[in-house]
C-alpha positions as CSV (number, residue, x, y, z in Angstrom):
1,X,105.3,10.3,16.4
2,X,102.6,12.0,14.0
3,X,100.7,13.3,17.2
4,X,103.7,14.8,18.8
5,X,104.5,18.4,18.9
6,X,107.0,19.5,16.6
7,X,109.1,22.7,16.7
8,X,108.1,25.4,14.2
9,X,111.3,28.1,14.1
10,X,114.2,27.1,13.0
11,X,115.7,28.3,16.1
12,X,114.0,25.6,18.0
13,X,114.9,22.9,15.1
14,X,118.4,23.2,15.2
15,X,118.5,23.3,19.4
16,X,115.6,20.2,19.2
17,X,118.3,18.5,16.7
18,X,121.2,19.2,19.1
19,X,119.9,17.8,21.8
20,X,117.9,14.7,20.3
21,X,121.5,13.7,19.0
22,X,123.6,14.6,22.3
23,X,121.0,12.6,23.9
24,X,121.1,9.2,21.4
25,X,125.1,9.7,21.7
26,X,124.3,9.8,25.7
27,X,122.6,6.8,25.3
28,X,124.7,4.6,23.1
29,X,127.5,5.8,25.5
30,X,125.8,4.6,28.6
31,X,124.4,1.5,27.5
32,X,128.0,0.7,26.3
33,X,129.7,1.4,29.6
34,X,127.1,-0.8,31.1
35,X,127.3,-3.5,28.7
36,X,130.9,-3.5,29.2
37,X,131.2,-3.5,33.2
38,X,128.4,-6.0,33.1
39,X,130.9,-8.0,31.0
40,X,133.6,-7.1,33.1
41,X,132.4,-8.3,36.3
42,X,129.9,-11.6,35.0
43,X,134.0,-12.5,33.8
44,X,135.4,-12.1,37.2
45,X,132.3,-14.1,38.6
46,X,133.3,-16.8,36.2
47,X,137.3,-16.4,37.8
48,X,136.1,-17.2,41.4
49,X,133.7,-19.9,40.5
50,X,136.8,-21.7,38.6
51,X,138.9,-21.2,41.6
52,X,136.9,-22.5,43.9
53,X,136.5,-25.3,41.7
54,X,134.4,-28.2,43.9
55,X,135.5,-27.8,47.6
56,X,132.1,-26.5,48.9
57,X,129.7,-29.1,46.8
58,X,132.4,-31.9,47.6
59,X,132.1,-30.9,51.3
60,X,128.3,-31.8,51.3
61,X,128.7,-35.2,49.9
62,X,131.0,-35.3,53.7
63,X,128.9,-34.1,56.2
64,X,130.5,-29.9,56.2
65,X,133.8,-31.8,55.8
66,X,136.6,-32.6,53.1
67,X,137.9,-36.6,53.6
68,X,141.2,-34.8,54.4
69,X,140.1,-32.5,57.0
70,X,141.5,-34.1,60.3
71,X,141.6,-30.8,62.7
72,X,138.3,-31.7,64.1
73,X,136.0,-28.4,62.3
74,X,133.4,-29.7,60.6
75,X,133.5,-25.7,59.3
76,X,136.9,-26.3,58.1
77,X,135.8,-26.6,54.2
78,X,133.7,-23.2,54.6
79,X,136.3,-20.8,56.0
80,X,137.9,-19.5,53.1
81,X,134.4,-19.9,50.7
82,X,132.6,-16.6,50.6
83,X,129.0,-15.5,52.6
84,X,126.8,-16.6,49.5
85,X,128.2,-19.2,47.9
86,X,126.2,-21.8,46.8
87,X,126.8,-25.9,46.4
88,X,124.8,-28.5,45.0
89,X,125.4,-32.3,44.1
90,X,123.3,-34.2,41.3
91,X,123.3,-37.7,41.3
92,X,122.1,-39.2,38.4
93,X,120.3,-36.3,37.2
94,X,118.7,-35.6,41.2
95,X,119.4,-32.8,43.5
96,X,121.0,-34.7,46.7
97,X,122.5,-32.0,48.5
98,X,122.0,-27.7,48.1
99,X,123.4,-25.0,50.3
100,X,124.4,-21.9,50.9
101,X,127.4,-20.2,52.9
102,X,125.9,-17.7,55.2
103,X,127.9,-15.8,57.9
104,X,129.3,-18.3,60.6
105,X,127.4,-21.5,59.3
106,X,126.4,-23.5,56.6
107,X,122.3,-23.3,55.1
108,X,120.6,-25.9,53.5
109,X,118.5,-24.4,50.6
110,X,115.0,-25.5,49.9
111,X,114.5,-25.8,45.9
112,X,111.5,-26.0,43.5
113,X,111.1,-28.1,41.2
114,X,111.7,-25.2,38.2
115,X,114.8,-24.8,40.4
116,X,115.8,-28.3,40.0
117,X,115.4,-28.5,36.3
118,X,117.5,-25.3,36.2
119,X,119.9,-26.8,38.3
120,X,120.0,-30.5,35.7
121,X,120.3,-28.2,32.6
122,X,123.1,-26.1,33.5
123,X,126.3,-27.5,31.4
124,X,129.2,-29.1,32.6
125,X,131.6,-27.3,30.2
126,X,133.6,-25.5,33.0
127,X,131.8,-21.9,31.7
128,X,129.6,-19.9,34.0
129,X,126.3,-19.8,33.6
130,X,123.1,-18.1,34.8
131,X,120.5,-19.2,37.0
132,X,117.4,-17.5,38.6
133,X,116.3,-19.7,42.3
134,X,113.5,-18.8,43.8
135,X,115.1,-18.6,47.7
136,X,118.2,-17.0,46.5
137,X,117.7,-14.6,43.5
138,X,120.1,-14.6,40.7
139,X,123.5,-16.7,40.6
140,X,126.5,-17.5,38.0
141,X,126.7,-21.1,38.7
142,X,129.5,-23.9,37.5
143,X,129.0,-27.7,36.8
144,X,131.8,-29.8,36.8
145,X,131.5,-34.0,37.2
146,X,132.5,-35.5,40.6
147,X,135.1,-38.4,41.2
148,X,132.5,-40.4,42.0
149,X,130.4,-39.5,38.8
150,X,128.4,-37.3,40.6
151,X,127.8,-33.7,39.3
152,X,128.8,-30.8,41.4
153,X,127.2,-27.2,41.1
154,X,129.0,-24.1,42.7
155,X,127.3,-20.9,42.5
156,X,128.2,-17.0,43.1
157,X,125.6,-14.5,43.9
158,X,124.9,-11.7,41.5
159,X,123.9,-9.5,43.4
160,X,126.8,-7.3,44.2
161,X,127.8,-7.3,40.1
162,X,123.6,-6.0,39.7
163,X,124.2,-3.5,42.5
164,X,127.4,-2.0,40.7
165,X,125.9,-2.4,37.1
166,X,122.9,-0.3,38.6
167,X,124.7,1.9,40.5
168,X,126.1,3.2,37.0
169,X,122.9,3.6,35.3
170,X,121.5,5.6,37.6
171,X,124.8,7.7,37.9
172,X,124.9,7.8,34.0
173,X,121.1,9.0,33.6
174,X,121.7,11.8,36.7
175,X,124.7,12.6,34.7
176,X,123.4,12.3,31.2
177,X,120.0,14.4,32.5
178,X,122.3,17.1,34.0
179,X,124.3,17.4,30.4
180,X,121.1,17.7,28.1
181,X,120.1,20.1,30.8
182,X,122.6,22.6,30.4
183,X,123.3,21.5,26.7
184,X,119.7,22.6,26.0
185,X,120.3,25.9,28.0
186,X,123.4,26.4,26.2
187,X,122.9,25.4,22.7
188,X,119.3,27.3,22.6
189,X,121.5,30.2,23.4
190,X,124.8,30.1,21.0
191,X,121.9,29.2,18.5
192,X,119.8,32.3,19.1
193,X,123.0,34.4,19.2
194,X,124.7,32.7,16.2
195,X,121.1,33.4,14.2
196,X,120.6,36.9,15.3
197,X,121.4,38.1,11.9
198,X,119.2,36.2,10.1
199,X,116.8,37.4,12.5
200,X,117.9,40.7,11.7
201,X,117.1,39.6,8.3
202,X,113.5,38.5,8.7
203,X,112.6,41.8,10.6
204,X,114.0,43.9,7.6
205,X,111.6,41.7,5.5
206,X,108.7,42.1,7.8
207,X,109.0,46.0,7.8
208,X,109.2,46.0,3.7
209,X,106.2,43.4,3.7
210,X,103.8,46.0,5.8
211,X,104.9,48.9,2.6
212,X,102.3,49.6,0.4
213,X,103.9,48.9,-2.5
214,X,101.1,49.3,-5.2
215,X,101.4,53.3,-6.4
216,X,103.2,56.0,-4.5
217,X,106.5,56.9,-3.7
218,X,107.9,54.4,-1.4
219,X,110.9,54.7,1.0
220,X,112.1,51.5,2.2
221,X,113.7,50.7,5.6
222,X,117.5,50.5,6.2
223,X,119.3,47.2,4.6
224,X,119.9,44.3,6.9
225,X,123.5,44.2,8.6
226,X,125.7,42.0,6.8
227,X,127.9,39.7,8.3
228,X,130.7,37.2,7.7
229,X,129.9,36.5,3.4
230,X,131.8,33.5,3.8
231,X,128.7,32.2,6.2
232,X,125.2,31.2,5.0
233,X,123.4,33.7,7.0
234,X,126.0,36.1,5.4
235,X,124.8,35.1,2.0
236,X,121.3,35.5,2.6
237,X,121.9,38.8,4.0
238,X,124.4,40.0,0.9
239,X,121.0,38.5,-1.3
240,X,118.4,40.1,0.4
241,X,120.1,43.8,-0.1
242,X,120.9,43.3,-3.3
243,X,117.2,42.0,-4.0
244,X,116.1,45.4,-1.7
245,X,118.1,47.4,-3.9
246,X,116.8,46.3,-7.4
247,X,113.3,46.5,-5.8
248,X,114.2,50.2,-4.9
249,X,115.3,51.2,-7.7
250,X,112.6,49.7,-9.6
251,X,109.8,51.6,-7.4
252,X,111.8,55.0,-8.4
253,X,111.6,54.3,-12.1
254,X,107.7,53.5,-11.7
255,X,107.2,56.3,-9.5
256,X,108.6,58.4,-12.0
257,X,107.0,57.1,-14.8
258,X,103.6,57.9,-13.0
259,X,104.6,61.3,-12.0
260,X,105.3,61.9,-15.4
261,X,102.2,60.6,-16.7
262,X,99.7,62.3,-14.3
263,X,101.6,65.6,-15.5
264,X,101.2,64.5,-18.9
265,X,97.3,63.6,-18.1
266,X,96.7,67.0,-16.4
267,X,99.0,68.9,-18.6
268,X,97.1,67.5,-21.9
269,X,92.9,67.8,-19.8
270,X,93.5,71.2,-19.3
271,X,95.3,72.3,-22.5
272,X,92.0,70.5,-24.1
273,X,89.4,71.8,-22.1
274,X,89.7,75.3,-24.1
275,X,89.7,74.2,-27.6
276,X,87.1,71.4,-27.1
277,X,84.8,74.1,-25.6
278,X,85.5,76.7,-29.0
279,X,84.5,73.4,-31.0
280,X,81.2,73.3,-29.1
281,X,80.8,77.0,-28.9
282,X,81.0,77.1,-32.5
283,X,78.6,74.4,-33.3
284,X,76.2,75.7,-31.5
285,X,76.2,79.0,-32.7
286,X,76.3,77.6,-36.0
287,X,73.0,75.6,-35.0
288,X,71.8,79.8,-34.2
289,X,72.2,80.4,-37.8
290,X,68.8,82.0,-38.7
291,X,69.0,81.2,-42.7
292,X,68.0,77.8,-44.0
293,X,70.8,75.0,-43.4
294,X,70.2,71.7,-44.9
295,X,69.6,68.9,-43.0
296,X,72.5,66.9,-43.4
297,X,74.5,69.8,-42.2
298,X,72.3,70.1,-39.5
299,X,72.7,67.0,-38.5
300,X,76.6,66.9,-38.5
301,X,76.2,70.3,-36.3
302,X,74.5,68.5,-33.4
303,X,76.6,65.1,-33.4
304,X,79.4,67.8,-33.2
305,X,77.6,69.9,-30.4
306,X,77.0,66.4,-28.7
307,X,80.3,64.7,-29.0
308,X,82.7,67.9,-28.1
309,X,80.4,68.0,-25.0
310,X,80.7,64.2,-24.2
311,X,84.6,64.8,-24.7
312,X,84.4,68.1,-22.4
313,X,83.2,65.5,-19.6
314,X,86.0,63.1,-20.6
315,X,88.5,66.2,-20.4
316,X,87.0,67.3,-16.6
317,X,87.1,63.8,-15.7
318,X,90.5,63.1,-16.5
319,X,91.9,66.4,-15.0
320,X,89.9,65.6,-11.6
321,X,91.5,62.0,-11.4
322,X,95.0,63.7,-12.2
323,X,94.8,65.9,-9.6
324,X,93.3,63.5,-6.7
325,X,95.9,61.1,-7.8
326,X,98.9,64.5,-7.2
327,X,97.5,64.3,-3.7
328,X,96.3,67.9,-4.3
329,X,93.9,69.3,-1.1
330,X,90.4,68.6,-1.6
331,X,88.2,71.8,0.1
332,X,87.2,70.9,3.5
333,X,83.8,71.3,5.2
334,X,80.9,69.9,6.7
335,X,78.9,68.2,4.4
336,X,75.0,66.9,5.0
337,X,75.2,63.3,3.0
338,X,71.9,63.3,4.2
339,X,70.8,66.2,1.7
340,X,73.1,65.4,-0.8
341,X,71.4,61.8,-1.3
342,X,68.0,62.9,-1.1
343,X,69.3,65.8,-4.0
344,X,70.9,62.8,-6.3
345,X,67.7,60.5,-5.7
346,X,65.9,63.1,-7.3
347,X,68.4,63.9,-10.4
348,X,68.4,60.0,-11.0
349,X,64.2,60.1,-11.2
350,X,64.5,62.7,-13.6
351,X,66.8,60.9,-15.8
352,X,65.5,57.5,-15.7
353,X,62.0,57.6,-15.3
354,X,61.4,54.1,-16.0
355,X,63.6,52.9,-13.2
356,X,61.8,52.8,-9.9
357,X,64.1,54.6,-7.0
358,X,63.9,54.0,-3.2
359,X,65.8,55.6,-0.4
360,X,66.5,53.7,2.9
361,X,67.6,56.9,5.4
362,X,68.5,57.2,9.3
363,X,66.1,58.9,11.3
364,X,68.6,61.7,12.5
365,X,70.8,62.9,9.3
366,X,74.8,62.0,8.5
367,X,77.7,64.5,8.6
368,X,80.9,63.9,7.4
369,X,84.0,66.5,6.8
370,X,85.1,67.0,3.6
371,X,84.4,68.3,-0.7
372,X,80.8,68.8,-1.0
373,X,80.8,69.5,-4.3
374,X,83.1,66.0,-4.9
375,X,81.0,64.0,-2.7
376,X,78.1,65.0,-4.8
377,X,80.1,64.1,-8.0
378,X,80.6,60.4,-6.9
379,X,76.9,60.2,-5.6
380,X,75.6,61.1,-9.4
381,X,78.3,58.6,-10.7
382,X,77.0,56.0,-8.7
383,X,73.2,56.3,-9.8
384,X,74.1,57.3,-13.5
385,X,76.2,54.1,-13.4
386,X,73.1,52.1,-11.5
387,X,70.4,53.7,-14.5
388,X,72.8,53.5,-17.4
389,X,73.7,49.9,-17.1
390,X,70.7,47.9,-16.0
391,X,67.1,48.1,-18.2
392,X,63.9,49.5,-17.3
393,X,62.0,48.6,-14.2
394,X,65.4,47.9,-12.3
395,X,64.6,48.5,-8.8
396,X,67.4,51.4,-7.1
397,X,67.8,51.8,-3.5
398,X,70.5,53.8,-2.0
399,X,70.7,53.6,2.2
400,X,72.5,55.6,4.2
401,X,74.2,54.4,8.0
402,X,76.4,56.5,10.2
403,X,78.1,55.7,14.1
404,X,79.7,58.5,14.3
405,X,83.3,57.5,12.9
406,X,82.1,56.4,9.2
407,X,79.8,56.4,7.1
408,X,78.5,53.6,4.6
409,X,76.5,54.5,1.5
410,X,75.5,51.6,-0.5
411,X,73.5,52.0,-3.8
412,X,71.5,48.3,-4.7
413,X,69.7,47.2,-7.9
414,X,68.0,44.3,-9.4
415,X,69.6,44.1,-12.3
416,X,71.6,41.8,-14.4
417,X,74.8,41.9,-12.7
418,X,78.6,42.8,-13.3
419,X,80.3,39.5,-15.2
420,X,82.5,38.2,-12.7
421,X,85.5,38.5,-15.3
422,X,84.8,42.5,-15.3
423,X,84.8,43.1,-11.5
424,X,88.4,42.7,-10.8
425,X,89.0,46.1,-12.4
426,X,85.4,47.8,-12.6
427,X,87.3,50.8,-10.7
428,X,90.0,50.9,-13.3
429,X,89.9,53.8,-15.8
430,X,88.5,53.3,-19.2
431,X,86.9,49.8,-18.0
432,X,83.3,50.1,-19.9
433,X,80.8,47.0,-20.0
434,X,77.4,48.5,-20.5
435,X,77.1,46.3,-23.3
436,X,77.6,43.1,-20.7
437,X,75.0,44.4,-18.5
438,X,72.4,45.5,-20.6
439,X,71.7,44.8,-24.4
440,X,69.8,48.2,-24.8
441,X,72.3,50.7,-23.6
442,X,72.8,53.8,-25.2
443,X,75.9,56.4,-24.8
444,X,77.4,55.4,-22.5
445,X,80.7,56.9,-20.5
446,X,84.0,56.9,-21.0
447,X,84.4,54.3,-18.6
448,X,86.2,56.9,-15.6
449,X,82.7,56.9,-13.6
450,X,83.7,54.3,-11.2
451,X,87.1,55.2,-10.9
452,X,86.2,59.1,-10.1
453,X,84.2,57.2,-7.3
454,X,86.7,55.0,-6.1
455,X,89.4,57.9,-5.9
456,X,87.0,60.6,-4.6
457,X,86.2,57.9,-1.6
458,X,90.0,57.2,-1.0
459,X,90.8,61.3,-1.0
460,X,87.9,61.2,2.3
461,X,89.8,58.6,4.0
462,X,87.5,56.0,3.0
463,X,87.0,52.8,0.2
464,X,84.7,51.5,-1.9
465,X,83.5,47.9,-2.6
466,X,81.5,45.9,-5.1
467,X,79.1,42.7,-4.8
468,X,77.7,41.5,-7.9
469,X,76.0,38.7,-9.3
470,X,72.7,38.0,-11.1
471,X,69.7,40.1,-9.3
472,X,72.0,41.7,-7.3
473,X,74.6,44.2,-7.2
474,X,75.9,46.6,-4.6
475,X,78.2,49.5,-4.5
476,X,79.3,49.7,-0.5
477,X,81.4,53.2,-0.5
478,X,82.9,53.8,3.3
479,X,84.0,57.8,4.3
480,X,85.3,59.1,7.1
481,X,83.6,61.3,9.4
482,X,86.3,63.2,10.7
């Protein structure tokens, strides 16, 4: 039963179900009918044989003939016995006579010796009984004692009650067949029909499964048609647009909680950006002063000069991510990766001279639409991440591949690796681990590198990816052509 196929919907259960059970009651019906007329009939067997009493096995002992048979037909004891009857006489405990009536005369019967021993074991208790003889088949047979001691066997062919007991099995299972048949048929349709909403149901939950659901504003798809609530499938239905509601209303609240706080991001990066540059302004031209400043003063000038820069970048950075997350219209134009690789490669051996840099280029050079000036932004994140966050001698490649509907831009080092419990949300904002990758890091970002990348790559229709581990770690970044 393990290895047979079993049905997977529950639309197929419940018809499967249906008609395993019409089919067992079919069963139990037709083997009781059978049982029954088998019953019937082996009992009216057993009324002729107990009519007929002995006048057929008492006419062998005579010749054909009864002792009071004086009209001269030795056939006169076998007129009113049946074509098949049979007779035999047993004289202590041996088979002297055995025939059988057939039409117009009487037949001897020629008997084994199993059918002899049948014959000797059958019980004289005036109750049919069954017995199997080779010549003659089946037969309900009678054994009653003689006047003369003897023990006298008549017998009734079975073979008419077999014929009618067989005739109803094979009318029950033509029957039967036909009934499961259209029961099938029909109950794979009511069930289908009577499950339509549920189906209903499971599509409405399909279409909500295929939303992207993460960030954005999301509309979902008309509630499920409700039915009967006093049903189950009515229930589930009633559940399920309750549970859609709460779900909607939930996404609203988080979508305006986000809308509020990317207006509050960009709002607060570009009310910054002036008064963080007049901090810097006015460090350095306090660093201009020609008359003597002490050192310590001098000192506390440039960490100012140096930080209010740093939190400039910080300020930039979190206005661009404010506005590529508002959806706002990047400029759009053919850009040469080709170029703008080559142009970061040589930026990145500028800045890190002790990391050794290698390019991996098509022959023929990659175009893709889109914001030059963005592209180039996420190319200089991706080597200031690669030189900031792995030690000296780190090997760098960066390859570029195009087919003419993407292209892939991996960047590749040596070095120690991302920890595995940091890459699940290295593209999340603020996410810093320079002092995980390298013990000698200094300065370091504000830990929006990777995300400028990860947005700036989704804006051009694309993705990024990461593969870490020790010795190896690679940024995959994927961009549209078009």
């Amino acid at each position: 039963m393990r290895h047979l196929p079993r049905p997977r919907t529950l639309r197929a259960r419940l018809t499967f179900g249906l008609v395993v059970l019409l089919a067992v009651s079919c069963a139990a019906v037709g083997l009781a009918a059978v049982i029954e007329l088998s019953g019937f009939l082996v009992g009216r067997l057993d009324q002729q044989l107990a009519q007929a009493g002995n006048r057929f096995p008492e006419s062998l002992e005579h010749g054909g003939r009864l002792p009071d048979d004086h009209d001269g037909d030795e056939r006169g004891d076998t007129r009113r016995q049946p074509t098949g009857t049979f007779g035999a006489c047993l004289v202590g405990g041996w088979v002297t006579h055995a025939a059988v009536v057939r039409p117009g005369s009487v037949g001897a019967v020629s008997l084994t010796a199993a059918d002899r021993d049948q014959l000797r074991a059958v019980p004289q208790d005036g109750a049919g009984h069954t017995v199997d003889l080779s010549g003659l088949d089946s037969y309900r047979v009678m054994a009653s004692r003689g006047a003369d001691g003897d023990v006298l066997i008549t017998g009734l062919p079975l073979e008419p009650v077999e014929a009618v007991v067989h005739r109803l099995e094979l009318v029950a299972a033509v029957v039967f067949g036909a009934a499961l048949t259209v029961t099938g048929v029909a109950g794979a349709l009511w069930v289908r029909w009577s499950l339509r909403p549920l189906s209903r149901v499971a599509a409405t939950a399909t279409r909500v499964s295929e939303l992207p659901l993460a960030s954005g504003e999301v509309t979902l798809p008309p509630r499920a048609p409700e039915t009967d609530p006093r049903s189950e499938v009515g229930q589930v239905a009633a559940a399920f647009n309750r549970m859609l509601g709460h779900v909607e209303d939930a996404l609203l609240r988080r979508h305006a909680s986000e809308e509020r706080l990317r207006g509050f991001a960009a709002d607060a990066s570009h009310e910054l950006r002036t008064p963080v540059a007049s901090v810097r302004g006015h460090a350095e031209l306090a660093l201009l002063h020609p008359g003597p400043v002490p050192p310590e003063i001098t000192r506390a000038l440039e960490r100012i000069a140096a930080e209010s820069g740093r939190m400039g970048e910080m300020v930039d950075e979190m206005l661009l991510l404010a506005r590529l997350d508002a959806g706002r219209p990047l400029e759009r134009g053919p850009v040469d990766l080709t170029r703008l690789v080559l142009d970061a490669a040589t930026d990145a051996r500028a800045a890190g001279p002790g990391h050794h840099w290698a390019l991996d280029l098509p022959q023929e050079p990659v175009t893709v639409t889109g914001d030059e000036h963005r592209l180039q932004q996420l190319l200089a994140n991706l080597l200031a991440n690669a030189r900031q966050h792995t030690p000296v001698d780190t090997w760098v490649t960066v390859s570029l591949a195009g087919d003419g509907t993407s292209a892939v831009l991996r960047v590749h080092d040596d070095g120690p690796g991302i920890p595995e419990d940091i890459q699940p949300g290295v593209f999340e904002r603020f996410t810093r681990a320079e002092h995980r990758r390298r013990a000698d890091a200094v300065g370091g970002g504000a830990g929006l590198g990777l995300s400028i990348v990860a947005a700036v790559a989704q804006a051009h229709g694309g993705g990024v990816e990461l593969d870490s581990r020790p010795g190896s770690t690679t940024f995959t970044v994927r961009l549209s052509t078009g």
